[in-house]
C-alpha positions as CSV (number, residue, x, y, z in Angstrom):
1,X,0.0,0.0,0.0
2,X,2.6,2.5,0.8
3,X,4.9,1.5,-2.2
4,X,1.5,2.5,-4.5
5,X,1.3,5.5,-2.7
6,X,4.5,6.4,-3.3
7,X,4.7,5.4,-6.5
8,X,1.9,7.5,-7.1
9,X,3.6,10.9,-5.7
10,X,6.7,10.7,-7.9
11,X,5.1,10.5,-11.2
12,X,9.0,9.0,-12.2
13,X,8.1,5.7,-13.6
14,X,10.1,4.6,-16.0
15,X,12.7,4.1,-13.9
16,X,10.8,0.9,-12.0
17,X,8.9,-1.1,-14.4
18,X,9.0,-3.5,-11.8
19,X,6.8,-1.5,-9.7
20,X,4.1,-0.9,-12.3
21,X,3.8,-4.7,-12.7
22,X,3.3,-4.8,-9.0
23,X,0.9,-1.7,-8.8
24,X,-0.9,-3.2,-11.9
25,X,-1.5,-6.6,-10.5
26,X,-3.1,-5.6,-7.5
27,X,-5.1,-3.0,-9.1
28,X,-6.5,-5.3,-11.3
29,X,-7.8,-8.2,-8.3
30,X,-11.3,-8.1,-7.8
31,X,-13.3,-7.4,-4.5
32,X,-16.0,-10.2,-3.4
33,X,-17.6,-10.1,0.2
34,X,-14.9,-11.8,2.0
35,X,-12.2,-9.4,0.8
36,X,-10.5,-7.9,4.1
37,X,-10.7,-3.9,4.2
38,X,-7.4,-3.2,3.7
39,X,-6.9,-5.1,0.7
40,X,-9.6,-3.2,-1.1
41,X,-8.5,0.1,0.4
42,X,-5.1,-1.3,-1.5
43,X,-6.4,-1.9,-4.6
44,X,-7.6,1.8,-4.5
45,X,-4.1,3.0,-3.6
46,X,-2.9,1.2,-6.3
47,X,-4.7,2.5,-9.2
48,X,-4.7,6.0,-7.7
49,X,-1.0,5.7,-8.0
50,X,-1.2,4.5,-11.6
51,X,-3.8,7.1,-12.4
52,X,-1.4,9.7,-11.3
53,X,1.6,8.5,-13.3
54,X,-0.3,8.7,-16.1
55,X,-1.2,12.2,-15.5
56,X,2.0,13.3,-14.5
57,X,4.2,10.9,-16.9
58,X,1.9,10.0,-19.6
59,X,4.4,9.9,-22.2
60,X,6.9,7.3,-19.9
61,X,3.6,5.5,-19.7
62,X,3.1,4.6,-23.5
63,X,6.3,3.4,-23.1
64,X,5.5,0.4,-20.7
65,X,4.7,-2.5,-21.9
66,X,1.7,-3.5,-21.9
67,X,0.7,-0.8,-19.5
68,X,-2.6,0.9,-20.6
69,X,-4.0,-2.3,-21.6
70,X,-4.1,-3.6,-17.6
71,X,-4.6,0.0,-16.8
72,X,-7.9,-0.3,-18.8
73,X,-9.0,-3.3,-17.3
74,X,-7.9,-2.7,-13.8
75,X,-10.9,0.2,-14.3
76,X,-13.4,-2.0,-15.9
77,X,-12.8,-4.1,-13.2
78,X,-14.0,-1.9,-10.7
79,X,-16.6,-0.7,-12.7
80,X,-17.2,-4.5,-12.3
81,X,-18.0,-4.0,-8.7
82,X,-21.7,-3.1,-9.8
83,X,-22.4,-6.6,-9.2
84,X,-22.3,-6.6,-5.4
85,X,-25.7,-6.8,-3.7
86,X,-25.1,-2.7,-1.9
87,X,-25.4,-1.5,-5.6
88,X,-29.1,-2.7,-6.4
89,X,-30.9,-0.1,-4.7
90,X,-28.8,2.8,-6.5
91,X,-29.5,0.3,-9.7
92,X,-33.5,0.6,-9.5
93,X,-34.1,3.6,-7.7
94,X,-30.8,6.4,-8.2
95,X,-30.3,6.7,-4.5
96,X,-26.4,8.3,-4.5
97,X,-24.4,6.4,-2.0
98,X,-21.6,9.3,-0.1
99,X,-18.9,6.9,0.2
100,X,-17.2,6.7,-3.5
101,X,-17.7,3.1,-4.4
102,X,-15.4,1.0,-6.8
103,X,-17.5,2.0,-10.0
104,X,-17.0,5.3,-9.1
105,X,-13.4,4.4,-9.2
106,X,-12.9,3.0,-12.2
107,X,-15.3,5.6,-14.1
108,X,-13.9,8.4,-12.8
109,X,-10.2,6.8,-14.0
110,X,-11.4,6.4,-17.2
111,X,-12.0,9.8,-17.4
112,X,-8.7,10.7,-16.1
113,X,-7.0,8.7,-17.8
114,X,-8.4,10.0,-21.6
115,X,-7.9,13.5,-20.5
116,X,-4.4,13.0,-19.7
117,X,-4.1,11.9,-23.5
118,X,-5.9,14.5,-24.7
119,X,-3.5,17.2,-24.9
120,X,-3.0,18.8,-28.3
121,X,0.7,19.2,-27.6
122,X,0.9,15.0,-27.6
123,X,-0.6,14.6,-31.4
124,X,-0.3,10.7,-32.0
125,X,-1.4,10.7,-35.8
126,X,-2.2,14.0,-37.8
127,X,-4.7,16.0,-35.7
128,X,-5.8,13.2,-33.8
129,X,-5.1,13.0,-29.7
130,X,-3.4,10.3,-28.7
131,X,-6.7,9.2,-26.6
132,X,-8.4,9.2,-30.3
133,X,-5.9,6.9,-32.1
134,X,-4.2,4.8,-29.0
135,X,-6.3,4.4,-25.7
136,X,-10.1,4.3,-27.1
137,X,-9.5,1.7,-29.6
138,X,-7.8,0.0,-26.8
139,X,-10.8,0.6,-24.6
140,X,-13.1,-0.4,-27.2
141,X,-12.1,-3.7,-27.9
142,X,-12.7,-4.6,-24.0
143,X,-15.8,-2.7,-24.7
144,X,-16.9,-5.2,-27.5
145,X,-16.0,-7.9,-25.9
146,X,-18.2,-7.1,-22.7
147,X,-21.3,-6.5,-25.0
148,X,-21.2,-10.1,-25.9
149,X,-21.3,-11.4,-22.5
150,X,-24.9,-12.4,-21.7
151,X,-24.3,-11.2,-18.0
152,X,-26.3,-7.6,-17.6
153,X,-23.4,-6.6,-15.9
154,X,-21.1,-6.6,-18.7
155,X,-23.1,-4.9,-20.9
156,X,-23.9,-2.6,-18.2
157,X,-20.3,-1.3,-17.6
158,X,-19.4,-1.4,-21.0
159,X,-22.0,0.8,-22.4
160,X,-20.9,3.4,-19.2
161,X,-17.7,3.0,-20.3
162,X,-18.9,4.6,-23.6
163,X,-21.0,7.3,-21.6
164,X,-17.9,8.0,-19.4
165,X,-15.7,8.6,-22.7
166,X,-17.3,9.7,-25.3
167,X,-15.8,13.3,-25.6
168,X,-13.0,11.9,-26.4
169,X,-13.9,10.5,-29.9
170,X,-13.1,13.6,-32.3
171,X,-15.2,14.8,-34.4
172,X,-13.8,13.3,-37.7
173,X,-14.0,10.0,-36.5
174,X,-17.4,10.0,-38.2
175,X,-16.9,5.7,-38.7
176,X,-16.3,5.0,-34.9
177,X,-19.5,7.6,-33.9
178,X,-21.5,5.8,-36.3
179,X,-20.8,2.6,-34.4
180,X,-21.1,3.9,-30.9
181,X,-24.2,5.2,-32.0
182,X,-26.2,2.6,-33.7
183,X,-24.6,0.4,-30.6
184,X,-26.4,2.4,-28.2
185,X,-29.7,2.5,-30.3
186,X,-29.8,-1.6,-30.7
187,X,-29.0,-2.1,-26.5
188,X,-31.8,0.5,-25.7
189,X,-33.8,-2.3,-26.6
190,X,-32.2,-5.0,-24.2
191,X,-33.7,-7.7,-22.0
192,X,-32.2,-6.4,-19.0
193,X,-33.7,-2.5,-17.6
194,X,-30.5,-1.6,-15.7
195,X,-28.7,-2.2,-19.7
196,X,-31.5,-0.1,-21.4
197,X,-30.9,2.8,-18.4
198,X,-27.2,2.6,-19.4
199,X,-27.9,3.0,-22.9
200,X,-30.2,6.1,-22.6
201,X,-27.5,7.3,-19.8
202,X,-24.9,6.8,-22.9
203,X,-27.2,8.2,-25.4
204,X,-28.2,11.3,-23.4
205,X,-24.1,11.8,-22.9
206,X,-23.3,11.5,-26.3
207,X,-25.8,13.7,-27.5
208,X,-24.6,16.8,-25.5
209,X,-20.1,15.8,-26.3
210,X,-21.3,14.8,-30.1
211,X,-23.6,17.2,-31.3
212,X,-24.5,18.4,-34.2
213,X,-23.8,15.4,-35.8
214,X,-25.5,12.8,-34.6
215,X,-28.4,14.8,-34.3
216,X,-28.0,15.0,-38.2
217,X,-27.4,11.9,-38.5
218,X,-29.4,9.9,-36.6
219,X,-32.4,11.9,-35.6
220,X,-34.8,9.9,-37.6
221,X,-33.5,6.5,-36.2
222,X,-33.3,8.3,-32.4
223,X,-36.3,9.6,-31.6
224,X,-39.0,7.2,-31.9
225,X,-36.7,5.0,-30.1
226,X,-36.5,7.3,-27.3
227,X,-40.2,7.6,-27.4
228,X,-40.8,4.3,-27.3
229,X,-38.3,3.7,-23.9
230,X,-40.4,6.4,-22.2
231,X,-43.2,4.0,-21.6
232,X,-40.6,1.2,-20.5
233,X,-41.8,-1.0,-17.1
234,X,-39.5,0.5,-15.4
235,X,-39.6,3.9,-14.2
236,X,-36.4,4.6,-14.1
237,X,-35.3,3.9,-17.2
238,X,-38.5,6.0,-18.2
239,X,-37.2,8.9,-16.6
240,X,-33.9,8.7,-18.5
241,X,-35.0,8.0,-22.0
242,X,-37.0,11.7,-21.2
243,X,-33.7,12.5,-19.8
244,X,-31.7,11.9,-23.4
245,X,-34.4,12.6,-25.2
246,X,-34.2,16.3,-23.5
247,X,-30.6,16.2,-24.6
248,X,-30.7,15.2,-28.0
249,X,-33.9,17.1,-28.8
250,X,-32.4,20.6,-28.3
251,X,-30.1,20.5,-30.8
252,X,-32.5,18.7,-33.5
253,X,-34.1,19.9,-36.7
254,X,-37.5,21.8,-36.3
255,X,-38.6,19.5,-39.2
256,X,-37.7,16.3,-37.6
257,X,-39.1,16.8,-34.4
258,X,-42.2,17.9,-36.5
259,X,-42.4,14.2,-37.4
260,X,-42.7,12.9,-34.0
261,X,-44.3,15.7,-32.0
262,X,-48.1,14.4,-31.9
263,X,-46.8,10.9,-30.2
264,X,-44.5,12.5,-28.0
265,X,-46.6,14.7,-26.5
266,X,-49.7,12.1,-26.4
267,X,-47.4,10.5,-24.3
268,X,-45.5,13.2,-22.0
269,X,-49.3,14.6,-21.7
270,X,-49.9,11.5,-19.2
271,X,-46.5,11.4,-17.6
272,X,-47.4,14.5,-15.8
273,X,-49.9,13.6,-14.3
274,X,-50.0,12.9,-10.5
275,X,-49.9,9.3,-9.7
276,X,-46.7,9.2,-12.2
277,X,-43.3,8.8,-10.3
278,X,-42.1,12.1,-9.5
279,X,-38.6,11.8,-11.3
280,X,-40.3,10.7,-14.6
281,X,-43.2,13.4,-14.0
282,X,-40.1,15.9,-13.7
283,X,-38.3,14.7,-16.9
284,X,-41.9,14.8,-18.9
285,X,-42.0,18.4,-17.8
286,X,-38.9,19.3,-18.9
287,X,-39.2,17.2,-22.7
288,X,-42.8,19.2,-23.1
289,X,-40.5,22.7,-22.3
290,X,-37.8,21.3,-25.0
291,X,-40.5,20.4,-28.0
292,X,-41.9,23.7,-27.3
293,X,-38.6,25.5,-28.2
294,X,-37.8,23.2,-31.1
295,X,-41.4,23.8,-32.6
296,X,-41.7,27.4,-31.4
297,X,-44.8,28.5,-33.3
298,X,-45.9,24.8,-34.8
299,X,-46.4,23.9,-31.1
300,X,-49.8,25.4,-31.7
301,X,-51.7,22.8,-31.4
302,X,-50.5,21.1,-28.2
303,X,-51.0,24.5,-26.3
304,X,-54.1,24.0,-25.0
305,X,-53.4,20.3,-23.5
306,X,-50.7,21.2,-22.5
307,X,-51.1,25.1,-20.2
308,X,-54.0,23.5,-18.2
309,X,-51.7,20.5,-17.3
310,X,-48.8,22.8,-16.1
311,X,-51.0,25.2,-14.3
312,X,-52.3,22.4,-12.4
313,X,-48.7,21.3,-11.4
314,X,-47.6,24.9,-10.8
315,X,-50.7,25.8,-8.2
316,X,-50.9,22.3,-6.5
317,X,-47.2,20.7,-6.2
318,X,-47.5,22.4,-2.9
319,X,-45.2,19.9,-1.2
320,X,-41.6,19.7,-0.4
321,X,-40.5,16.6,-2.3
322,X,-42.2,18.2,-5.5
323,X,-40.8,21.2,-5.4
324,X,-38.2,20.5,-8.3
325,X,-41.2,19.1,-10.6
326,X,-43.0,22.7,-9.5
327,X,-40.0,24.7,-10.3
328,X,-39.6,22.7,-13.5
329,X,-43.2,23.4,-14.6
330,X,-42.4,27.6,-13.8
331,X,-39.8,27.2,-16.8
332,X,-42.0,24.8,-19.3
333,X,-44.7,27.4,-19.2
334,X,-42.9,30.2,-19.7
335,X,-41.0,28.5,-22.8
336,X,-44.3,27.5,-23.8
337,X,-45.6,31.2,-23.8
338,X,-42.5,32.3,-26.2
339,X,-43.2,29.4,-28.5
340,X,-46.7,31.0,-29.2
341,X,-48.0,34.4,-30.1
342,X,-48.7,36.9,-27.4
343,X,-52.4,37.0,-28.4
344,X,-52.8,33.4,-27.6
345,X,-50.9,33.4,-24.4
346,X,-52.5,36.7,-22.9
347,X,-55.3,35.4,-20.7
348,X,-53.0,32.3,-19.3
349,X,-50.2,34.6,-19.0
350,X,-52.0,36.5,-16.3
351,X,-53.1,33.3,-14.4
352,X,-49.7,32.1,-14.6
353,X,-48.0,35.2,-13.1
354,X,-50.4,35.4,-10.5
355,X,-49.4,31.5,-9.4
356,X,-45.7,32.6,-9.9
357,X,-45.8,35.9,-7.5
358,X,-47.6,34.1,-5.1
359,X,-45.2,31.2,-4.6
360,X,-42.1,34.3,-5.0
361,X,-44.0,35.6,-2.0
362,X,-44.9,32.6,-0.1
363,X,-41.3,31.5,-0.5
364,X,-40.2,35.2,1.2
365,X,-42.7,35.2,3.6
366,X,-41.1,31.8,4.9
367,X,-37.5,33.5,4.3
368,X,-38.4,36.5,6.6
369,X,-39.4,33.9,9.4
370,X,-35.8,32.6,9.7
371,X,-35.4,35.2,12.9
372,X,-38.8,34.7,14.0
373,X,-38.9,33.3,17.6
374,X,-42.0,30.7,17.0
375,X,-39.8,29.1,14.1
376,X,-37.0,26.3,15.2
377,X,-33.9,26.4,13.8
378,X,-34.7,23.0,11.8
379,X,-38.4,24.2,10.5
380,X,-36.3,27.6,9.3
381,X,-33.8,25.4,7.2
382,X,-36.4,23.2,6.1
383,X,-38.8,25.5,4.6
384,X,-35.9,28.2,3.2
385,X,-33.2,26.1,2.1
386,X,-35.5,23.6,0.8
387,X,-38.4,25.1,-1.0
388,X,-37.1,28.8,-1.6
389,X,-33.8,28.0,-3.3
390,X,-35.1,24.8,-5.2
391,X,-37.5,27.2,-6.9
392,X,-36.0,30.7,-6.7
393,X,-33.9,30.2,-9.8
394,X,-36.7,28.9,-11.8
395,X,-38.5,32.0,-11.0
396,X,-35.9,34.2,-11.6
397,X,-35.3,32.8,-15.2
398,X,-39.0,32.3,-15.7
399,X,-40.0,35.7,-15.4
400,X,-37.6,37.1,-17.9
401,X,-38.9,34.8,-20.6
402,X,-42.6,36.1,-19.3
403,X,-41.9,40.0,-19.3
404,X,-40.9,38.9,-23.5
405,X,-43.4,36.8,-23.9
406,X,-46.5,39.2,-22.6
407,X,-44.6,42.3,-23.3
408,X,-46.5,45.0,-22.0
409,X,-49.1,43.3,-20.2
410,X,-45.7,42.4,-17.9
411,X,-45.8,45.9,-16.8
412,X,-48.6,45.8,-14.1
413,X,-46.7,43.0,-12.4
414,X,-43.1,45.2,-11.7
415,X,-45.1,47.0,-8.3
416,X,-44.8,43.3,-7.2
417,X,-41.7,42.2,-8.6
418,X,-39.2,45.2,-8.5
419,X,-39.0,45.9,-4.4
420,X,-38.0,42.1,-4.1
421,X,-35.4,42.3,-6.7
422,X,-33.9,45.6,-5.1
423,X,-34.0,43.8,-1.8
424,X,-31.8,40.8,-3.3
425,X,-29.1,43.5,-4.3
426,X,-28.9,45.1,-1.3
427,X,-28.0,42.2,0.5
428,X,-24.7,41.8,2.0
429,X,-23.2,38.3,2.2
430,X,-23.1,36.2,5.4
431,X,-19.7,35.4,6.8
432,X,-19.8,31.6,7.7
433,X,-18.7,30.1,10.7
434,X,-16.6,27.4,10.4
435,X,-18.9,24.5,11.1
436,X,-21.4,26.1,8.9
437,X,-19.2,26.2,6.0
438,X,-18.7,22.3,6.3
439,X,-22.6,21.5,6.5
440,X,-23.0,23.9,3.3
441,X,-20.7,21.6,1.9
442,X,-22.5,18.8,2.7
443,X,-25.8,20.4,1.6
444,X,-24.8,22.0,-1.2
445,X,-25.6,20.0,-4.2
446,X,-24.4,20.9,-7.8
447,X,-27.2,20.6,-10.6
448,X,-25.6,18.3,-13.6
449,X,-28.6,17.3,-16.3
């Protein structure tokens, strides 16, 4: 353990190749229920210390023999760990574990590992990055060879694997994106839901590091797939094929979504519904705000299915746990009221201004309680921290895109709006204690989408 440590820390590798075997081996063991603490807290130190070579010798690392191709499956290995029994409720239900588990490991090394051979001053062929023309076709063949293995596992980590690196695969590698691509479009479809999440996880991913073109490409073949997965048996692999399909779809053709915008929306139309989980209910929400903005004036003829529906979420998602899915229906209706003309949006406008001041003043109403006497400390952090700053920055953002889509019928609103916004400027940042500063940490959650 200390010898990986060290190893680690010096970065000066090519001097011991003797070590890296060592480092390598152990990195590469695999964790079952009996393994003792210590040696899976080794097997970490150990491909920490290769990961940091790598980063701080890459070029000594090509070098080794054999070197990346254990480094790569050392990760996949870990990523392997997915099949121990703590994993299945993260696998059905997304619960995030704090402790970083081996999968975390071995994706978050496969990440370090293609950035550190990503550098433009390390060219390997042409224009290409040496994590373009070496280490992915390396990864891929592992990959490949795990999507043939009929354990859901396999498939599992390899499609991740994909997810994990696909901004690495450059642009004019149009023959290996068509492959990753139509890969991810046949395992949407398998027999196991935690492979068909993976896939929409990948799918979702690659849309946002690979666009425009496979939007251009595949945009046809994509979307009623998508579709399709949103009325999988599983919920959560619902809620992520609205996820991808929220990625992909921003950057697609106004014509193309054209082609699939009546079954899409018959569709999201009873996903937000109450009774729905909330996380799909949320992502449906935020695919009706998306085909709205693609469509812009051709989403005519949803409009009136669709305001009534997001009104309803808007005045009665009164309670904690749905205040995302509330905040998230603030920014579909105000999208919604760009797509269409003014004329048409006028009356609901006004009703959905009214529901937005009121929950801008409900939520300062509860903020200006934080000193009151008949409020404990926990109901104060409960009802500020959780409700007001889930759904202040929807309302912020909402309410610009309101003022332009009612233009001057905005104007009778500022009495309400301005002495609140003035009151946010004036305020002077609270020095933290020291203690508080570490539960913010703790609390603080960044958004990622």
């Amino acid at each position: 353990q200390a010898a990986a440590a060290s190893l680690g820390s010096t970065g000066a590798l090519g001097a011991d190749q003797g070590a890296c075997v060592a480092a390598t081996a152990c990195a590469t063991k695999t964790n079952d229920e009996e393994t003792p603490e210590g040696l899976q807290n080794c097997r970490k130190y150990a491909i920490e210390a290769l990961l940091c070579c790598v980063e701080q010798k890459s070029q000594v690392m090509l070098r080794v023999p054999n070197f990346l191709n254990r480094l790569l499956e050392a990760l996949l290995m870990c990523m392997l760990d997915i099949r121990d029994s703590s994993y299945a409720k993260w696998l059905e239900e997304g619960e995030e574990e704090d402790e970083q588990r081996f999968f975390d490991v071995g994706e978050e090394g496969l990440d370090r590992i293609c950035r550190a051979y990503s550098s433009d001053e390390d060219l390997a062929v042409g224009s290409r990055t040496q994590a373009a023309s070496i280490l992915l076709p390396a990864l891929f063949n592992y990959v490949t060879t795990f999507l043939q293995r009929p354990e859901w596992e396999y498939r599992f980590v390899a499609l991740m694997a994909i997810s994990q690196t696909i901004e690495y695969v450059q642009e004019d590698q149009e023959e290996e994106l068509d492959y990753i691509a139509k890969t991810l479009m046949r395992y949407l479809g398998d027999g196991d839901f935690r492979v068909r999440f993976a896939a929409a996880q990948a799918i979702g991913q690659m849309s946002l590091d690979q666009t425009p073109y496979v939007q251009e490409q595949f945009a046809s073949e994509m979307l009623p797939l998508l579709i399709a997965r949103m009325d999988d048996e599983v919920p959560r692999v619902q809620g992520h094929a609205c996820a991808a399909f929220v990625n992909f779809s921003e950057e697609v053709e106004k014509a193309e979504m054209l082609k699939v915008a009546g079954q899409v929306m018959e569709k999201l139309l009873t996903k937000i519904r109450p009774g729905t989980p909330k996380t799909v209910r949320e992502h449906a929400v935020t695919c009706i705000a998306v085909v709205a903005g693609v469509l812009e004036e051709s989403f005519v003829p949803y409009y009136s299915a669709v305001v009534p529906s997001l009104l309803d979420v808007i005045t009665n998602s009164t309670a904690l746990e749905l205040r995302s899915l509330r905040g998230k229906a603030i920014e579909c209706i105000s999208i919604v009221g760009l797509s269409v003309s003014r004329e048409q949006f006028a009356e609901d406008g006004k009703v959905a201004m009214e529901a937005m001041l009121q929950i801008a003043e409900s939520t300062a109403t509860c903020e200006d309680t934080k000193t009151s006497s008949c409020c404990s400390q926990a109901t104060q952090h409960r009802c500020m921290d959780e409700e007001g700053d889930a759904v202040r920055e929807y309302l912020t953002e909402a309410l610009g895109r309101m003022c332009r889509a009612m233009g001057a019928d905005f104007l009778v609103y500022l009495p309400r709006i301005l002495p609140r916004l003035l009151e946010v400027l004036t305020v002077k940042p609270k020095e933290l204690k020291a203690e508080e500063a570490e539960d913010d940490e703790v609390l603080t959650e960044p958004h990622t989408g």
